[in-house]
VMD Tcl script that builds the backbone (N, CA, C; Angstrom):
set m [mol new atoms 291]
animate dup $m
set s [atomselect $m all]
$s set {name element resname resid chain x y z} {
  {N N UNK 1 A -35.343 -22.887 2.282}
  {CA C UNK 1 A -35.112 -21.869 1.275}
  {C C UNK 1 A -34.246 -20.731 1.825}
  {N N UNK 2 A -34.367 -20.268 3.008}
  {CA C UNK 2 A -33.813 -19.373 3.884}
  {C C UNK 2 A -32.165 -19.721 3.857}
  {N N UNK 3 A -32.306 -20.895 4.181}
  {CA C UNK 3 A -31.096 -21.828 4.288}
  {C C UNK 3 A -30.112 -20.939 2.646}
  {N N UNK 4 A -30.793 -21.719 1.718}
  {CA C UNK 4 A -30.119 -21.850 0.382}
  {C C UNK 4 A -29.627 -20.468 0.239}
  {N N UNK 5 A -30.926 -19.242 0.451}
  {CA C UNK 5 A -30.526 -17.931 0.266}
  {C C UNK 5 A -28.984 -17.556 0.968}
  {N N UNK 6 A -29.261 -17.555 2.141}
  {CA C UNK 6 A -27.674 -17.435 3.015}
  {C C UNK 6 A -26.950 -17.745 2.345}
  {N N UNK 7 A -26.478 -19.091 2.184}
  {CA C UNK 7 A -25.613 -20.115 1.595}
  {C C UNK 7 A -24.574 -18.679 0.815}
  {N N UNK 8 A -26.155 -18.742 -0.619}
  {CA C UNK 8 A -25.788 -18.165 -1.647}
  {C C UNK 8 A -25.007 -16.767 -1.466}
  {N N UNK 9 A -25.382 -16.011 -0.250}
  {CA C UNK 9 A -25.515 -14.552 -0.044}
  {C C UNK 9 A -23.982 -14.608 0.330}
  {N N UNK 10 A -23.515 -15.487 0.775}
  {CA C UNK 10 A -22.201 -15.699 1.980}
  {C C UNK 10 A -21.038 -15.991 0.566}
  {N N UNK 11 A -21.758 -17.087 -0.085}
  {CA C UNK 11 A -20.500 -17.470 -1.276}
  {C C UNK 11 A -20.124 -15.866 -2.092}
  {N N UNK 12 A -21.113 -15.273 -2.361}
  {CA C UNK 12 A -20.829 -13.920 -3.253}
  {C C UNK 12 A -20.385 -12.757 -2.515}
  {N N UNK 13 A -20.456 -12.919 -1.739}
  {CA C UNK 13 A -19.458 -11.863 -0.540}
  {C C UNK 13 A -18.156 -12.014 -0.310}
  {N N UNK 14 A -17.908 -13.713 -0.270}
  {CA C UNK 14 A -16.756 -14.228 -0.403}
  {C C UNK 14 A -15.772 -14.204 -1.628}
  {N N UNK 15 A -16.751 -14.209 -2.681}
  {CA C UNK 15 A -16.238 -14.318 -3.791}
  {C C UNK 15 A -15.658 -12.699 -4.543}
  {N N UNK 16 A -16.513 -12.112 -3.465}
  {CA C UNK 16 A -16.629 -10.131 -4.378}
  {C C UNK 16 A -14.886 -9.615 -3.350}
  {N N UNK 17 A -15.261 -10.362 -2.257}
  {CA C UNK 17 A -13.823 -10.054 -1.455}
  {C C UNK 17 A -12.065 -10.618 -2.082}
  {N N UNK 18 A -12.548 -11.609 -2.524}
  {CA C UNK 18 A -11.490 -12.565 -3.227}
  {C C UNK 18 A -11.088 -12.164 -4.583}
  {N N UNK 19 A -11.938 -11.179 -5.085}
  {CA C UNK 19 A -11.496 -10.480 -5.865}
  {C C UNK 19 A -11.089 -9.207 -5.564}
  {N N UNK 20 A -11.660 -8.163 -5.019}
  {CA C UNK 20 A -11.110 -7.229 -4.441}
  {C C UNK 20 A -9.398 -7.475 -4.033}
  {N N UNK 21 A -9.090 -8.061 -3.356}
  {CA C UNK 21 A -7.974 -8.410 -2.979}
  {C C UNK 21 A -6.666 -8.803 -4.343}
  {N N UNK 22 A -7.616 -9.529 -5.073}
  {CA C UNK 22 A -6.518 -9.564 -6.428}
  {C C UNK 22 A -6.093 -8.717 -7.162}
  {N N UNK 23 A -6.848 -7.270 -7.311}
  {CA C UNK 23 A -6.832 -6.244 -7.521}
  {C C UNK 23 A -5.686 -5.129 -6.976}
  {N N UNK 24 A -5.587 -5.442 -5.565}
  {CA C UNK 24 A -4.837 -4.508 -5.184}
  {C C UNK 24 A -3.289 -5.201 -5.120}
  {N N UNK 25 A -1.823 -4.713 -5.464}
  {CA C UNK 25 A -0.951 -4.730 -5.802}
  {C C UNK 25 A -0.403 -5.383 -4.698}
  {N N UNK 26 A 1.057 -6.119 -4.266}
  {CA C UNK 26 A 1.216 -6.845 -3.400}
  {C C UNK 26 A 1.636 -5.444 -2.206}
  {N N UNK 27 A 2.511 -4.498 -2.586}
  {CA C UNK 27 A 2.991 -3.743 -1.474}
  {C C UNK 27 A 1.591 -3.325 -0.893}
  {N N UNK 28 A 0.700 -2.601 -1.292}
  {CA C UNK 28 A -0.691 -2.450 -0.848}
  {C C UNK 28 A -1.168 -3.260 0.116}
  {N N UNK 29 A -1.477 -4.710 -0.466}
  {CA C UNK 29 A -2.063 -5.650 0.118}
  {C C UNK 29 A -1.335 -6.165 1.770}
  {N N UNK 30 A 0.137 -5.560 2.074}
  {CA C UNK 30 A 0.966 -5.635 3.089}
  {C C UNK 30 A 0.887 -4.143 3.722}
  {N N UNK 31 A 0.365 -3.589 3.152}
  {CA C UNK 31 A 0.249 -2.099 4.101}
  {C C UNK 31 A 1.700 -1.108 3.623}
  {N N UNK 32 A 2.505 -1.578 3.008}
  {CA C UNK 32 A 3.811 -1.092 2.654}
  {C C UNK 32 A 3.698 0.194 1.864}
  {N N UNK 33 A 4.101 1.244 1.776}
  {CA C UNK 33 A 4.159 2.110 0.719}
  {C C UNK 33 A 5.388 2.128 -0.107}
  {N N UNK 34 A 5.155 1.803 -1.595}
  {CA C UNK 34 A 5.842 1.899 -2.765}
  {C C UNK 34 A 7.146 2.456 -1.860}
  {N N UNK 35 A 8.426 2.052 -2.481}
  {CA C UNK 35 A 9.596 2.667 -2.168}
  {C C UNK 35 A 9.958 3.996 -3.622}
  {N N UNK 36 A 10.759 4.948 -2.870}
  {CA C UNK 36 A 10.897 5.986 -3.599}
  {C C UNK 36 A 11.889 5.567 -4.513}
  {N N UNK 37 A 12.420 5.966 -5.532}
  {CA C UNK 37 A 13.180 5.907 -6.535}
  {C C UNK 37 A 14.666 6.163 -6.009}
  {N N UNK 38 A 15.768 5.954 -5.670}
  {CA C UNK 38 A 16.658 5.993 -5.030}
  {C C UNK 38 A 17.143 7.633 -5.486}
  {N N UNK 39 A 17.188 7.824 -7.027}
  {CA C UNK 39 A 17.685 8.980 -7.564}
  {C C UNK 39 A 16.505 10.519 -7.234}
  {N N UNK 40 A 15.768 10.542 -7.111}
  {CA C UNK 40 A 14.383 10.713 -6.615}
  {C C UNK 40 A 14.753 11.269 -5.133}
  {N N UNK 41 A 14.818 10.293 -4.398}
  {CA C UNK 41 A 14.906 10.283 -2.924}
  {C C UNK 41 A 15.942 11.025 -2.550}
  {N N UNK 42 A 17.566 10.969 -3.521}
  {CA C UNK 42 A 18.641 11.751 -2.885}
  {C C UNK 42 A 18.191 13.205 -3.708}
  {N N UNK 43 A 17.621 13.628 -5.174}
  {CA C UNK 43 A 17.520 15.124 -4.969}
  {C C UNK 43 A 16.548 15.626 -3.783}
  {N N UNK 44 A 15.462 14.674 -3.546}
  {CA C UNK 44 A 14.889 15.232 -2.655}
  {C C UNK 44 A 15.361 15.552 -1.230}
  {N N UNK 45 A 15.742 15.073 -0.643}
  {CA C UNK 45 A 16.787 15.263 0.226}
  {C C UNK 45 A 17.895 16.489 0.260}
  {N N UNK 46 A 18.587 16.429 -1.010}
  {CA C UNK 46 A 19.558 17.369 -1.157}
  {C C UNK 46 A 18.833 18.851 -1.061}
  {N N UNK 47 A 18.512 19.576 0.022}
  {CA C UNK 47 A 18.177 20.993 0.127}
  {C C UNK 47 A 18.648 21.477 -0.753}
  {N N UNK 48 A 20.100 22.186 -0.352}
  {CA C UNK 48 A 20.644 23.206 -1.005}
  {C C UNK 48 A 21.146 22.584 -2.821}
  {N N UNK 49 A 20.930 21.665 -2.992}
  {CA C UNK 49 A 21.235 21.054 -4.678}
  {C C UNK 49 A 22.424 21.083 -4.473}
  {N N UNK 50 A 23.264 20.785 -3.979}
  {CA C UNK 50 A 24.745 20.856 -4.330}
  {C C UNK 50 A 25.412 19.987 -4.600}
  {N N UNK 51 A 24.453 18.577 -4.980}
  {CA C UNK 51 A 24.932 17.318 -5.165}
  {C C UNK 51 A 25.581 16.291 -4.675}
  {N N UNK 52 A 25.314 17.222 -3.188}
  {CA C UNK 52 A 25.706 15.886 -2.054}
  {C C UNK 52 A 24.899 16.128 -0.565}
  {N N UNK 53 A 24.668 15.366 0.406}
  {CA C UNK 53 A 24.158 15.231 1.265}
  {C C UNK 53 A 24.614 15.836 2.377}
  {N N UNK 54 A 24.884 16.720 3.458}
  {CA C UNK 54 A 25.284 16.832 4.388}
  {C C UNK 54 A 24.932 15.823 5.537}
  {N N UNK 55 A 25.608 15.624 6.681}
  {CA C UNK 55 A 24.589 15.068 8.019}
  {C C UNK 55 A 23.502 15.651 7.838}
  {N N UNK 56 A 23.612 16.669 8.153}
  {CA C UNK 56 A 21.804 17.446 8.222}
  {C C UNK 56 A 21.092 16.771 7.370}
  {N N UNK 57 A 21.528 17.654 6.096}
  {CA C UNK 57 A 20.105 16.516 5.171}
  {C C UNK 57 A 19.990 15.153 5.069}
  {N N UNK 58 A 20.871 14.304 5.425}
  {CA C UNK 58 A 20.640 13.142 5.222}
  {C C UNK 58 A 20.027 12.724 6.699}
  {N N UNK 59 A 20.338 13.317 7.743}
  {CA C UNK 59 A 19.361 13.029 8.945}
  {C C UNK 59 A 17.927 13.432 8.874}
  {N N UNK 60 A 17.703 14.778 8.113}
  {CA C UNK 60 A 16.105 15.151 8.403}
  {C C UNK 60 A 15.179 14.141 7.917}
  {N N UNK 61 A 14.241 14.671 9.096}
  {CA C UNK 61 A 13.308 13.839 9.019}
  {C C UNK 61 A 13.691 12.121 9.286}
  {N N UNK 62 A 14.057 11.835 9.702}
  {CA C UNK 62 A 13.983 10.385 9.988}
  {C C UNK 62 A 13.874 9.841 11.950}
  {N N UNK 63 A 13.181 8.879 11.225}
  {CA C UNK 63 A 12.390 8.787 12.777}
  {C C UNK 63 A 13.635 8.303 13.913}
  {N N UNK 64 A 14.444 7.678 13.479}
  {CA C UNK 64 A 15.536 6.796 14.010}
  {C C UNK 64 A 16.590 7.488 14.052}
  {N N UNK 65 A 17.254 8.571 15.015}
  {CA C UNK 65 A 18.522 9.193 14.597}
  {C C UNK 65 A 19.732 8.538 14.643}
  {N N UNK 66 A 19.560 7.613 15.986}
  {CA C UNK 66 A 20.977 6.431 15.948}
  {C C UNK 66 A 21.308 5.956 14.334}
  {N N UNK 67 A 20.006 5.427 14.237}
  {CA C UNK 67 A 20.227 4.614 12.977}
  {C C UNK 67 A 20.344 5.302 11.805}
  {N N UNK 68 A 19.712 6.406 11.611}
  {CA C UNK 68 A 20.408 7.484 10.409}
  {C C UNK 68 A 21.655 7.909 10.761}
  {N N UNK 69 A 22.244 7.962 11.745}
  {CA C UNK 69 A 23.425 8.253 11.544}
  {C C UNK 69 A 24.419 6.978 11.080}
  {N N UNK 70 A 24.363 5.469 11.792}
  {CA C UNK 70 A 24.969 4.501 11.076}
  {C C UNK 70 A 24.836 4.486 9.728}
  {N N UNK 71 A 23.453 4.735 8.990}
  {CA C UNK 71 A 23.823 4.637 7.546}
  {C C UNK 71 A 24.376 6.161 7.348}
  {N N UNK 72 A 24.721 7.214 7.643}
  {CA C UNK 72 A 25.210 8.224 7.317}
  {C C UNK 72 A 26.954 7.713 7.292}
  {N N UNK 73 A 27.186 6.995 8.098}
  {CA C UNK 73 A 28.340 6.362 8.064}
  {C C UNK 73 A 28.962 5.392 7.368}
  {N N UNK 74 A 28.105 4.450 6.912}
  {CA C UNK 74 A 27.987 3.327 6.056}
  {C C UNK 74 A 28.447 4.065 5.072}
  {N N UNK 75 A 27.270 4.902 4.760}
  {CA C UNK 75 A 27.219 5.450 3.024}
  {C C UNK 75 A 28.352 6.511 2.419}
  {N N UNK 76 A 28.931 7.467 3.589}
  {CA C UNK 76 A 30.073 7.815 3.356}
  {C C UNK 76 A 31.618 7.242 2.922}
  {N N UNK 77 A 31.379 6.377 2.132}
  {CA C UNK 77 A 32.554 5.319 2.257}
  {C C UNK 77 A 34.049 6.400 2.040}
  {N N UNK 78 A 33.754 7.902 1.012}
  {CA C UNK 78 A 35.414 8.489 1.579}
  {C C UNK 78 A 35.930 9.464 2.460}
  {N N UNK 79 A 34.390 9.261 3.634}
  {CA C UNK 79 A 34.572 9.762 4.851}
  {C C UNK 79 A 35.131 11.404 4.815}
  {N N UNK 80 A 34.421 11.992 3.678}
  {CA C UNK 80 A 34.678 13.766 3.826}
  {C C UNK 80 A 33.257 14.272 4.696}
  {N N UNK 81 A 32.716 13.571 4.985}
  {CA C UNK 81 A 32.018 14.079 5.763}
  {C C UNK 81 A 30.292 14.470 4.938}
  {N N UNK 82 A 30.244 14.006 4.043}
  {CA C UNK 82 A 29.309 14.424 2.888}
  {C C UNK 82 A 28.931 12.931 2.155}
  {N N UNK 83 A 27.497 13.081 1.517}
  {CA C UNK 83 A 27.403 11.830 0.836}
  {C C UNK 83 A 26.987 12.108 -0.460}
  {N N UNK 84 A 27.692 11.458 -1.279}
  {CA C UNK 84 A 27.383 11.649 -2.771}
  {C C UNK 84 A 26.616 11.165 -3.732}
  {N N UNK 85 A 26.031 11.509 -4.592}
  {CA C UNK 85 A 24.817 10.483 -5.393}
  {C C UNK 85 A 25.464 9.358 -5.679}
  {N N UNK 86 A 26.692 9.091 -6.134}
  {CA C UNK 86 A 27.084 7.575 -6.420}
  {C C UNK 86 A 26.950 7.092 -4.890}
  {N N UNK 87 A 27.523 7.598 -4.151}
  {CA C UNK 87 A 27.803 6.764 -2.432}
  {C C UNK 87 A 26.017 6.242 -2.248}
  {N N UNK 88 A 25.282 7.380 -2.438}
  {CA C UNK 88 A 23.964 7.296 -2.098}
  {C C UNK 88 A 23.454 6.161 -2.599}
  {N N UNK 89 A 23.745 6.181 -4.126}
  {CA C UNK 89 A 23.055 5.065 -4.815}
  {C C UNK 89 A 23.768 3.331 -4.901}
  {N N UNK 90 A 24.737 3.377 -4.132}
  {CA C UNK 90 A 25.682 2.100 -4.473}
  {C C UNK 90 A 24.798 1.463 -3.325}
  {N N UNK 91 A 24.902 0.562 -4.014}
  {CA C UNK 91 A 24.112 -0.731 -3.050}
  {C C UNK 91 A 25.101 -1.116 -1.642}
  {N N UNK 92 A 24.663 -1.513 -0.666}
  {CA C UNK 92 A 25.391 -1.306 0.947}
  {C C UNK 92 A 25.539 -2.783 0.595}
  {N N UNK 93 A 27.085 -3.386 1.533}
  {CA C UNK 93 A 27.416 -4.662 1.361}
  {C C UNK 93 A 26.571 -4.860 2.720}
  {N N UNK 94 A 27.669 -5.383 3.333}
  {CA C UNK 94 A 27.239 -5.611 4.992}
  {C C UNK 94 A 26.526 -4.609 5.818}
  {N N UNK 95 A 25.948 -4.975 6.581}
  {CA C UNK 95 A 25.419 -3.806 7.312}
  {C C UNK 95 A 26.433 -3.462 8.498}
  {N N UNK 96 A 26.571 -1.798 8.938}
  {CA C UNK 96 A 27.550 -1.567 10.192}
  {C C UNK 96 A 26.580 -2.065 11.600}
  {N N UNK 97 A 27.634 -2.798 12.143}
  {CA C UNK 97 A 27.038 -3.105 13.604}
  {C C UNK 97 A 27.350 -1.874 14.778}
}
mol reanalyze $m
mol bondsrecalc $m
mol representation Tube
mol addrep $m
């Protein structure tokens, strides 16, 4: 009887977990946090509002400075030195090596 109880106790633990899990959304379930809204992400960024990015703001805060600066480069495609909400938001072809 001991036996059967377990059994039973183990399947509904299993089963309360197996649902839990269906519940939570796939980025969740990978530890990922939701990505920001691209349009979103560049006012936030943009300090002074002026509708474009400097180095500065587009470097702060990021953990990787090498690599914020390659996409600071990438994304500048007319190289004034500034990045613009279209530059910001255009999808990147290749990546710079």
């Amino acid at each position: 009887m001991k036996l059967l109880t377990s059994l039973a106790a183990v399947l509904a633990l299993t089963v309360s977990l197996q649902a839990a899990d269906e519940k939570k959304p796939a980025d969740a379930a990978a530890g990922a946090k939701p990505k920001m809204d691209p349009a979103a992400a560049f006012a936030k960024k943009d300090t002074n509002a002026d509708g474009k990015l400097s180095k500065d703001e587009f470097m702060a805060k990021q953990k990787d400075a090498a690599k914020a600066e390659t996409m600071f480069t990438a994304k500048d495609k007319d190289k004034d030195g500034s990045v613009s909400k279209e530059e910001y938001m255009a999808k990147g072809g290749k990546k710079a090596k």
